[in-house]
Gaussian input, Z-matrix of N, CA and C with variables (Angstrom, degrees):
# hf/3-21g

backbone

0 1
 N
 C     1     B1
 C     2     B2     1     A1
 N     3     B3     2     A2     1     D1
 C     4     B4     3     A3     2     D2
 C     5     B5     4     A4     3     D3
 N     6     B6     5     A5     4     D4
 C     7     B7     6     A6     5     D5
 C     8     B8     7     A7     6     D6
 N     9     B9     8     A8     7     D7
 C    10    B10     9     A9     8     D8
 C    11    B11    10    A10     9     D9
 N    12    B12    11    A11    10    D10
 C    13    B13    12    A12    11    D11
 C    14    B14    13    A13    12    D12
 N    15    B15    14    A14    13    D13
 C    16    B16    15    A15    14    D14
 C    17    B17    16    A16    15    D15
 N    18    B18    17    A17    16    D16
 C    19    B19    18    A18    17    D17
 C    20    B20    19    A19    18    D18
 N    21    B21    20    A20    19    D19
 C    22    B22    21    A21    20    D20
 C    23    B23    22    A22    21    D21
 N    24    B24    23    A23    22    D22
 C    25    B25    24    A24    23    D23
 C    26    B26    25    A25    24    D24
 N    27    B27    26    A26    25    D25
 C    28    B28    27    A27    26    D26
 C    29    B29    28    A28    27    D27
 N    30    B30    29    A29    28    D28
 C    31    B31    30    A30    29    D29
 C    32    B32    31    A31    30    D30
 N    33    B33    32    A32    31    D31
 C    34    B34    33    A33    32    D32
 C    35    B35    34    A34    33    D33
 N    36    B36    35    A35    34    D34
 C    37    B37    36    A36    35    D35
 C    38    B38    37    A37    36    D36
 N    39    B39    38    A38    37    D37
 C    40    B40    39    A39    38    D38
 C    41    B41    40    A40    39    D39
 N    42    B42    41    A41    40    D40
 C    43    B43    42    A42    41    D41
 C    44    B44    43    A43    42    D42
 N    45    B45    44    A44    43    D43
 C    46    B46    45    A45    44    D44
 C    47    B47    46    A46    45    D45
 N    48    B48    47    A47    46    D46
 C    49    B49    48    A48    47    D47
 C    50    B50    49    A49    48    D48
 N    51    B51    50    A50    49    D49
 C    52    B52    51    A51    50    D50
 C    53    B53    52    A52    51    D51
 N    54    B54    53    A53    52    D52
 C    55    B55    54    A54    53    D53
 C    56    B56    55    A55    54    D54
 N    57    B57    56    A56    55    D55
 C    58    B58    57    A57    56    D56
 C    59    B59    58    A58    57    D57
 N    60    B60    59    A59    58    D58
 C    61    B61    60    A60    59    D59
 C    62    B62    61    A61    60    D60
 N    63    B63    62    A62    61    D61
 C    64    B64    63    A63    62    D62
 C    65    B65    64    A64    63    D63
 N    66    B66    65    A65    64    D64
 C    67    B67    66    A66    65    D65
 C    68    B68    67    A67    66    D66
 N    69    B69    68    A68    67    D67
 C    70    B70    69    A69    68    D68
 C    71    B71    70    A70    69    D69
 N    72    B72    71    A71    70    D70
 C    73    B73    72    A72    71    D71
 C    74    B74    73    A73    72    D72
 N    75    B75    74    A74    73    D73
 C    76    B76    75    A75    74    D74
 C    77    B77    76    A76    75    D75
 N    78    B78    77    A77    76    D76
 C    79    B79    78    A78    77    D77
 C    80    B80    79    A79    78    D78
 N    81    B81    80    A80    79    D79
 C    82    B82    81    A81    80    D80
 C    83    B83    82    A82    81    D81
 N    84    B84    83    A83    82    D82
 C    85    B85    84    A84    83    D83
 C    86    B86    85    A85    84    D84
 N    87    B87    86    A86    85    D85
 C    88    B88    87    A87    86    D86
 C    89    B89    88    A88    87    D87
 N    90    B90    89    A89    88    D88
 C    91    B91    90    A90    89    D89
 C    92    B92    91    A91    90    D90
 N    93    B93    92    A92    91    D91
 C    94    B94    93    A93    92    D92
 C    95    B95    94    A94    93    D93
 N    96    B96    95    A95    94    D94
 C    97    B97    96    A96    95    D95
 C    98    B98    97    A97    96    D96
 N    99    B99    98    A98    97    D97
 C   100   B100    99    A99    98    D98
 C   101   B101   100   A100    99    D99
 N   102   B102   101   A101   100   D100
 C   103   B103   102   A102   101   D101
 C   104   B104   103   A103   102   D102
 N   105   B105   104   A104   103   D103
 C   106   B106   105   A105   104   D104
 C   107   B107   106   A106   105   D105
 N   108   B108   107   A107   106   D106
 C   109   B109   108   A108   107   D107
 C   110   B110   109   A109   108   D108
 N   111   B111   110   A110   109   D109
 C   112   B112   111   A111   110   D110
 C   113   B113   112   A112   111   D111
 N   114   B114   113   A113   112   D112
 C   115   B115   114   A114   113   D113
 C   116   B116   115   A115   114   D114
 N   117   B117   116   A116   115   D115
 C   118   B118   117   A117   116   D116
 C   119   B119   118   A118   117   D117
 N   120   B120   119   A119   118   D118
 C   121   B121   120   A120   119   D119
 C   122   B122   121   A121   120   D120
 N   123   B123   122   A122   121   D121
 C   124   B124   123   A123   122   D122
 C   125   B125   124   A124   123   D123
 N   126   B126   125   A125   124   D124
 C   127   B127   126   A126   125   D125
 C   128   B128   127   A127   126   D126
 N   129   B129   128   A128   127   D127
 C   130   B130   129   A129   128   D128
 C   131   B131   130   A130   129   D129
 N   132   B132   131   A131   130   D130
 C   133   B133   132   A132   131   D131
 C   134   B134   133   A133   132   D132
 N   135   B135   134   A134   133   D133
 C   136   B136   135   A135   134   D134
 C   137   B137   136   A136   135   D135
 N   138   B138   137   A137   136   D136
 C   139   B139   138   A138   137   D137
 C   140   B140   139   A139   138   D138
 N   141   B141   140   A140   139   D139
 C   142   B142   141   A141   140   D140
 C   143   B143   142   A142   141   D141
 N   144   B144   143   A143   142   D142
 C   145   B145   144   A144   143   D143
 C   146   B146   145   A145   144   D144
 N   147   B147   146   A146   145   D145
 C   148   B148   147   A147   146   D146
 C   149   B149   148   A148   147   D147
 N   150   B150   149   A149   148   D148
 C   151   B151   150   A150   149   D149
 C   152   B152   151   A151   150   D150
 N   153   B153   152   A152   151   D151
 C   154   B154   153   A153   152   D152
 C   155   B155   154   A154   153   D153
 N   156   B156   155   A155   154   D154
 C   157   B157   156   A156   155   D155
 C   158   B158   157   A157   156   D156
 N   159   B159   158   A158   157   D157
 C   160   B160   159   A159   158   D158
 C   161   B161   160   A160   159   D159
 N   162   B162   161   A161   160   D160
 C   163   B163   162   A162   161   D161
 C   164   B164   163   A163   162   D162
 N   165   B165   164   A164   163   D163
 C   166   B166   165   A165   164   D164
 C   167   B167   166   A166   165   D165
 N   168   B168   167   A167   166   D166
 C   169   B169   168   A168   167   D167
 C   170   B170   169   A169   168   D168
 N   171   B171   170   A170   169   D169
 C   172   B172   171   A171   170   D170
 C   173   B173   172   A172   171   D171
 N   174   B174   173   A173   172   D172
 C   175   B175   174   A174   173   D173
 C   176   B176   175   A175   174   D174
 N   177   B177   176   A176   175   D175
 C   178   B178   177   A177   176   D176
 C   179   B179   178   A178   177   D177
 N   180   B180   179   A179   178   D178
 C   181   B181   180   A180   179   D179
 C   182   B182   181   A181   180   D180
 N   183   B183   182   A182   181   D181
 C   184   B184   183   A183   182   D182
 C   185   B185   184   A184   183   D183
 N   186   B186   185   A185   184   D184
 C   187   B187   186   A186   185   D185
 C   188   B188   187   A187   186   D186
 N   189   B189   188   A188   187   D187
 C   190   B190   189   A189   188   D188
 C   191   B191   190   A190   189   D189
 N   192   B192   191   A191   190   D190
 C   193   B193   192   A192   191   D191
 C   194   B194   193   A193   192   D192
 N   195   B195   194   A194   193   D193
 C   196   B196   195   A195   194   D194
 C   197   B197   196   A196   195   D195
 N   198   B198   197   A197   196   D196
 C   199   B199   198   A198   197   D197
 C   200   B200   199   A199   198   D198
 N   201   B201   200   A200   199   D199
 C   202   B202   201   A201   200   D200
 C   203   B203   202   A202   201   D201
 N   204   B204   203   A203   202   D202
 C   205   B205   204   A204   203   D203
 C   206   B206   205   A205   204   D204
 N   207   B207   206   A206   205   D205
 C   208   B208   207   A207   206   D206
 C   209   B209   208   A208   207   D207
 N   210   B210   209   A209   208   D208
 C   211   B211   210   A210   209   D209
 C   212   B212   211   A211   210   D210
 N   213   B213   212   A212   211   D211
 C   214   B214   213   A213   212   D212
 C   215   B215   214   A214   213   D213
 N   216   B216   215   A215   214   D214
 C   217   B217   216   A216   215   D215
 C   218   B218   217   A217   216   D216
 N   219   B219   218   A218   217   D217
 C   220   B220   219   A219   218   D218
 C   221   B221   220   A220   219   D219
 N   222   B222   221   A221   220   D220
 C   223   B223   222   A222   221   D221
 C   224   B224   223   A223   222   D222
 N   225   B225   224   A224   223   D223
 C   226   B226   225   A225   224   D224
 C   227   B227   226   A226   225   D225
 N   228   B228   227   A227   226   D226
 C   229   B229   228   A228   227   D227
 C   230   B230   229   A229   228   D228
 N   231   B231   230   A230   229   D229
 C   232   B232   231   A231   230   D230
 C   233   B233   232   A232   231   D231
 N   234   B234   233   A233   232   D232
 C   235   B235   234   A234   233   D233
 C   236   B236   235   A235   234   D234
 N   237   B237   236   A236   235   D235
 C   238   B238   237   A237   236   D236
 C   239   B239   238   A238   237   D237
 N   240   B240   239   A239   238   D238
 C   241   B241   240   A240   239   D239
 C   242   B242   241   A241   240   D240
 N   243   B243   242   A242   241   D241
 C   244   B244   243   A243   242   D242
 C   245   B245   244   A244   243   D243
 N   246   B246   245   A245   244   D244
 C   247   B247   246   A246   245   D245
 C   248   B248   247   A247   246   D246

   B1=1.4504
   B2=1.5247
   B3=1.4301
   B4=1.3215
   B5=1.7123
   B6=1.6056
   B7=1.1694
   B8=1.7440
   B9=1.3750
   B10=1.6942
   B11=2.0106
   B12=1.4696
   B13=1.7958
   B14=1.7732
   B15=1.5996
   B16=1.7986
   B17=2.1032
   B18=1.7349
   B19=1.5544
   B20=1.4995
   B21=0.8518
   B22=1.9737
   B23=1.4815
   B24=1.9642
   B25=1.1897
   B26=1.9679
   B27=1.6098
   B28=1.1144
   B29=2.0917
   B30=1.5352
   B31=1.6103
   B32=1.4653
   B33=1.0463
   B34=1.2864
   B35=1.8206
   B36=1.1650
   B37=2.1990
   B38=1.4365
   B39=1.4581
   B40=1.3242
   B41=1.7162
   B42=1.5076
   B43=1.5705
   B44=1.8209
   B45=1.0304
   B46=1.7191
   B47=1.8367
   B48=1.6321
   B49=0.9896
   B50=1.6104
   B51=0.9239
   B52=1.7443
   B53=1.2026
   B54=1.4056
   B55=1.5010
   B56=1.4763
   B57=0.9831
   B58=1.5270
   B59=1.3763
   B60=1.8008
   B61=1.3757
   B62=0.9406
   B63=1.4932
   B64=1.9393
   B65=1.7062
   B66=0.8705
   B67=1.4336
   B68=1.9486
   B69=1.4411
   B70=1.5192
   B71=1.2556
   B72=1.2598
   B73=1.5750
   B74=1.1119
   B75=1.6869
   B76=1.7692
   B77=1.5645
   B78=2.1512
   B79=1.5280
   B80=1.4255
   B81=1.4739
   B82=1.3502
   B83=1.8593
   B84=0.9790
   B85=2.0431
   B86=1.4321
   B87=1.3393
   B88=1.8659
   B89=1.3207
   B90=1.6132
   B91=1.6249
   B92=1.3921
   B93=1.4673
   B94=1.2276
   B95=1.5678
   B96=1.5283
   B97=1.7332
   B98=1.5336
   B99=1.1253
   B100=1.6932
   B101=1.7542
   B102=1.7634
   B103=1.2463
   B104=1.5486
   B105=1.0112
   B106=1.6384
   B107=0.9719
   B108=1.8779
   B109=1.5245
   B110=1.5743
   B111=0.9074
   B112=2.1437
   B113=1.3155
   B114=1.6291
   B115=1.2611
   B116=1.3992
   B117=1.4522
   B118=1.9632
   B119=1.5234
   B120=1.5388
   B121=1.0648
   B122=1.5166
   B123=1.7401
   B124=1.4724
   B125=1.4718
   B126=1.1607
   B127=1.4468
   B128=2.0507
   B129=1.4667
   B130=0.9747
   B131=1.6962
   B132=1.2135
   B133=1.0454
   B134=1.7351
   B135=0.8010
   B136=1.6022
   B137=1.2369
   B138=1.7251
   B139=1.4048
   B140=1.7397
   B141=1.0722
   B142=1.8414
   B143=1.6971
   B144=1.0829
   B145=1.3837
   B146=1.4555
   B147=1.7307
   B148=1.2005
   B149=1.5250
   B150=1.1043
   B151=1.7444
   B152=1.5433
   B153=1.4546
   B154=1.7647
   B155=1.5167
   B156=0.9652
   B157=1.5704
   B158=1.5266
   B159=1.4789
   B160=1.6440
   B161=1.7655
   B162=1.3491
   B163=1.4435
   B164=1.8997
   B165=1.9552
   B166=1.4721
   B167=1.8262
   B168=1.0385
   B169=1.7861
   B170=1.4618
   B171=1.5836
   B172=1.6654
   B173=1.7555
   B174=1.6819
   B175=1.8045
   B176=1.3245
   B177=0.8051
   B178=1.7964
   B179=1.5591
   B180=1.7709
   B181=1.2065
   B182=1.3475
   B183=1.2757
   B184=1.5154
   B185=1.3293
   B186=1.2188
   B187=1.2618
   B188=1.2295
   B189=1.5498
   B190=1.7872
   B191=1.1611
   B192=1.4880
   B193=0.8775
   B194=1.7069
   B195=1.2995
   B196=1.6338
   B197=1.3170
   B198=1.5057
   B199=1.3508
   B200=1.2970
   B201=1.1208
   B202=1.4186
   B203=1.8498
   B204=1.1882
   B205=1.1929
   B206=1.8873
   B207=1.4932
   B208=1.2338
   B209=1.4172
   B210=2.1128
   B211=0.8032
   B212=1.6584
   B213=1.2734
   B214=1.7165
   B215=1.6347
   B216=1.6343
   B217=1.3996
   B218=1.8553
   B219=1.5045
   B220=1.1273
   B221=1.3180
   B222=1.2837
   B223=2.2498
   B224=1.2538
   B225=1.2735
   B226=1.4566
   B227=1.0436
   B228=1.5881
   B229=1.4405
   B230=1.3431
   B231=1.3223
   B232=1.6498
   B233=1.9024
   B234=1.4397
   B235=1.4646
   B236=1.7253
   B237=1.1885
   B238=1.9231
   B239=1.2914
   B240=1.7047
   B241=1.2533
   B242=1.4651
   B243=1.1574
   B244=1.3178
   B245=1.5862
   B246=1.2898
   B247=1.5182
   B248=1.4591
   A1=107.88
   A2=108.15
   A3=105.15
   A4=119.66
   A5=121.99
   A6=108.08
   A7=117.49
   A8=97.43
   A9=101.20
   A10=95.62
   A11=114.36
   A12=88.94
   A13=78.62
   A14=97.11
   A15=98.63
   A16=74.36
   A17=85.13
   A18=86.83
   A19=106.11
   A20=137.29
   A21=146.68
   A22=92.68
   A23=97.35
   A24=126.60
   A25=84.60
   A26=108.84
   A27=101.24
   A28=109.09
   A29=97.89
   A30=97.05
   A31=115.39
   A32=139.36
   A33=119.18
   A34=134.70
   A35=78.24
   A36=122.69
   A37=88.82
   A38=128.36
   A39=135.20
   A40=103.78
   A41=103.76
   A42=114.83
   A43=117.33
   A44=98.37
   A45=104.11
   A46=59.49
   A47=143.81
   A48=139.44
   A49=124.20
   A50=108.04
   A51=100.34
   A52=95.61
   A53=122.50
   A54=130.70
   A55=124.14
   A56=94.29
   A57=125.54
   A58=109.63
   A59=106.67
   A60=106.87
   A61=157.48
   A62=110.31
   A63=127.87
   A64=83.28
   A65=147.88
   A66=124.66
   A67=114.66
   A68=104.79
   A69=104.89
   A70=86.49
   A71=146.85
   A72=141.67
   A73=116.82
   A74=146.46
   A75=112.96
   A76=121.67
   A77=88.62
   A78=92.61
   A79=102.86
   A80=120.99
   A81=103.37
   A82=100.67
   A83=118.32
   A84=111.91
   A85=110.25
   A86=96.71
   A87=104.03
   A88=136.77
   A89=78.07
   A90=118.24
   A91=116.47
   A92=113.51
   A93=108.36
   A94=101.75
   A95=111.70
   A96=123.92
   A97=83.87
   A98=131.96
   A99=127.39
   A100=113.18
   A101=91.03
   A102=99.17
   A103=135.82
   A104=120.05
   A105=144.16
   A106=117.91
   A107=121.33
   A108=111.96
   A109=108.68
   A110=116.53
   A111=105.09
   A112=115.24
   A113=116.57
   A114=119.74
   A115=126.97
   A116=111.14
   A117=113.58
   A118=83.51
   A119=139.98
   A120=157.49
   A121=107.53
   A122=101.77
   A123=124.90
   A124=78.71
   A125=110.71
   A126=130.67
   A127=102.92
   A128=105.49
   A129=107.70
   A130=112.25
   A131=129.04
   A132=110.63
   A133=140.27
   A134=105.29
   A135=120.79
   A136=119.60
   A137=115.28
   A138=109.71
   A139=112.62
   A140=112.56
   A141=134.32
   A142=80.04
   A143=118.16
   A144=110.04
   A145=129.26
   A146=110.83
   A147=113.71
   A148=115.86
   A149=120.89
   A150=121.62
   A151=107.43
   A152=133.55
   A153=117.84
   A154=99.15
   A155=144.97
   A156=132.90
   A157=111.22
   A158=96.69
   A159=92.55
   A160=108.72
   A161=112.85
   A162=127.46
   A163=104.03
   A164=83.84
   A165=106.53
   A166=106.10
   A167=112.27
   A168=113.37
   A169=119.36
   A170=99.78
   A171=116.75
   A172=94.64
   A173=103.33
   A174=92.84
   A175=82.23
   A176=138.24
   A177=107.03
   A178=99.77
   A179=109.00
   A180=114.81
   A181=114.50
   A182=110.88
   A183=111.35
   A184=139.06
   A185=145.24
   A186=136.99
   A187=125.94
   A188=106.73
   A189=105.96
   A190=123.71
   A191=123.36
   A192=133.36
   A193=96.40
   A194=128.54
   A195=109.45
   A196=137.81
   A197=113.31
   A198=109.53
   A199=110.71
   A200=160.13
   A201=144.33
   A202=101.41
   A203=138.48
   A204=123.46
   A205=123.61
   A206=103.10
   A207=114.75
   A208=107.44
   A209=126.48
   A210=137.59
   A211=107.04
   A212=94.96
   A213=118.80
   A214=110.28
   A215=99.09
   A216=136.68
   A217=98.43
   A218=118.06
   A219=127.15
   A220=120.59
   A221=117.79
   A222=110.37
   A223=92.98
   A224=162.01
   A225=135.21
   A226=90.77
   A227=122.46
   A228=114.66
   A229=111.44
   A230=128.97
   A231=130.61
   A232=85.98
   A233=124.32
   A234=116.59
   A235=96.02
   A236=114.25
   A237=109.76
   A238=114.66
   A239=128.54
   A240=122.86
   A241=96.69
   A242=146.33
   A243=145.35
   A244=125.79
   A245=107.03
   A246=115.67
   A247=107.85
   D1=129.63
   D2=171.29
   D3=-89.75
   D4=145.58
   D5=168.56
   D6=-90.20
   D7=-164.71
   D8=-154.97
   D9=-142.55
   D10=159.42
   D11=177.41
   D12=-140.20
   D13=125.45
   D14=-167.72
   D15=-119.37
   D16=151.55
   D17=173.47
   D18=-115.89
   D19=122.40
   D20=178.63
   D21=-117.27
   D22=163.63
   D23=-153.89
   D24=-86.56
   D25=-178.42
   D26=-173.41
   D27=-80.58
   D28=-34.34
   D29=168.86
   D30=-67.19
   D31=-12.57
   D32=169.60
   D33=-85.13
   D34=-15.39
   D35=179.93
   D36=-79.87
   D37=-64.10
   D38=178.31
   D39=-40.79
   D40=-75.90
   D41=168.93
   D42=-19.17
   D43=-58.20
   D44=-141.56
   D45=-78.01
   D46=-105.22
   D47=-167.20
   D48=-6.76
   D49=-4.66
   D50=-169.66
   D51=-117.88
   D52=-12.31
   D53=163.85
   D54=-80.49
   D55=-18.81
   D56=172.17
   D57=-63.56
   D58=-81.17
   D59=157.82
   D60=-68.54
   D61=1.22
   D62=162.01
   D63=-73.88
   D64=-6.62
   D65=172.08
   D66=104.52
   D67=-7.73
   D68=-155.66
   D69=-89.76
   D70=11.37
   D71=176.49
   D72=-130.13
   D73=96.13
   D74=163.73
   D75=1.63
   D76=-73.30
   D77=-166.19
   D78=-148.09
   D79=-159.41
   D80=-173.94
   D81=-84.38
   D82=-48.08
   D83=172.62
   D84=-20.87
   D85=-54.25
   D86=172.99
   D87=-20.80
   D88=-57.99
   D89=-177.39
   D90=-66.18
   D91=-35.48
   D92=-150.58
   D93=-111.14
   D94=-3.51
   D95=-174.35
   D96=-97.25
   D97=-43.47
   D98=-179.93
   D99=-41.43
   D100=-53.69
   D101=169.71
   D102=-58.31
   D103=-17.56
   D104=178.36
   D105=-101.69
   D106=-28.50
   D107=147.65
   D108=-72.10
   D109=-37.98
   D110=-176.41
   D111=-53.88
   D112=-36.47
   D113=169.18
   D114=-69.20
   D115=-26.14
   D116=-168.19
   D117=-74.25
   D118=-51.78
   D119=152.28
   D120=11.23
   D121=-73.58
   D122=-160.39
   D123=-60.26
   D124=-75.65
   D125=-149.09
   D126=-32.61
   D127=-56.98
   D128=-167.49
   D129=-74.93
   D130=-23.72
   D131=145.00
   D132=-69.85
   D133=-24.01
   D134=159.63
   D135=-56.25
   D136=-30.07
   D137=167.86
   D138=-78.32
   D139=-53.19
   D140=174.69
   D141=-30.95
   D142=-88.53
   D143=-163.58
   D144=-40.58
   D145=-42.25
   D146=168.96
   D147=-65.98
   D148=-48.44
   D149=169.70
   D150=-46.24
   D151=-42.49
   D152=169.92
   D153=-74.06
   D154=-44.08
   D155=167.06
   D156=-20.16
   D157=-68.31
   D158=-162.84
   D159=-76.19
   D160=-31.51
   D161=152.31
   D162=-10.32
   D163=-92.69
   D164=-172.02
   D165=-40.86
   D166=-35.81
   D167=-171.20
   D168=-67.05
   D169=-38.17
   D170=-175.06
   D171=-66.67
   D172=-26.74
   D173=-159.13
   D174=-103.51
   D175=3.62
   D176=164.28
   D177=98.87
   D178=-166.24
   D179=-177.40
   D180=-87.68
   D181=-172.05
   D182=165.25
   D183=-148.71
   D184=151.51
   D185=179.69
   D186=-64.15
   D187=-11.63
   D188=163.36
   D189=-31.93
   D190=-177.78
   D191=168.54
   D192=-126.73
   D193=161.60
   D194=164.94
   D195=-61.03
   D196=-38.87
   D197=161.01
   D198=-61.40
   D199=-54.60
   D200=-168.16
   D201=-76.72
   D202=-15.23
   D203=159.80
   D204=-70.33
   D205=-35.38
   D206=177.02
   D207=-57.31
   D208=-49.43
   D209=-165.18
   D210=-58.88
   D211=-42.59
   D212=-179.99
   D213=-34.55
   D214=-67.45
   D215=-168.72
   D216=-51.70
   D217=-61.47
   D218=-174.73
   D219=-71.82
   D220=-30.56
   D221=154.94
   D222=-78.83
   D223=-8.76
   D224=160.88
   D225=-59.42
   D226=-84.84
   D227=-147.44
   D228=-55.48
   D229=-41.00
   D230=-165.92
   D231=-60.40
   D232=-51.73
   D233=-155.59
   D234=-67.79
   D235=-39.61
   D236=171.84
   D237=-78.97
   D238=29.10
   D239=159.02
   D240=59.45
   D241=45.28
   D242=160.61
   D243=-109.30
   D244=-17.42
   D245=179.34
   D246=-131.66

């Protein structure tokens, strides 16, 4: 593993450390790779959504109603292990 040298303000150094010592981190690296998995995370759902966007646009409108489109939306994602 390679390391990395990030510079933060002194409250946020404080932050990530006090997380540290409530126990919810080994250490601060911990902390901050957690954070970069939550984001690849965001990211990849953020794409799923944008890909039925452009989906939904190519197909036009629909006779849904919103609740039954929303419902739609949420067994996709639950059936692609995404939600």
């Amino acid at each position: 593993m390679t390391s990395m040298s990030v510079s933060l303000p002194e409250k946020m150094r404080g932050f990530i450390k006090s997380r540290v010592q409530a126990g919810e981190y080994h250490n601060e690296s911990e902390y901050i790779r957690d954070l970069i998995r939550q984001d690849q995370k965001r990211l990849s759902k953020e794409k799923v959504l944008w890909d039925m966007l452009q989906e939904a646009d190519i197909e036009g409108t629909s006779d849904r109603n919103m609740p039954e489109i929303m419902q739609a939306v949420k067994d996709r994602l639950k059936a692609d292990g995404r939600l």
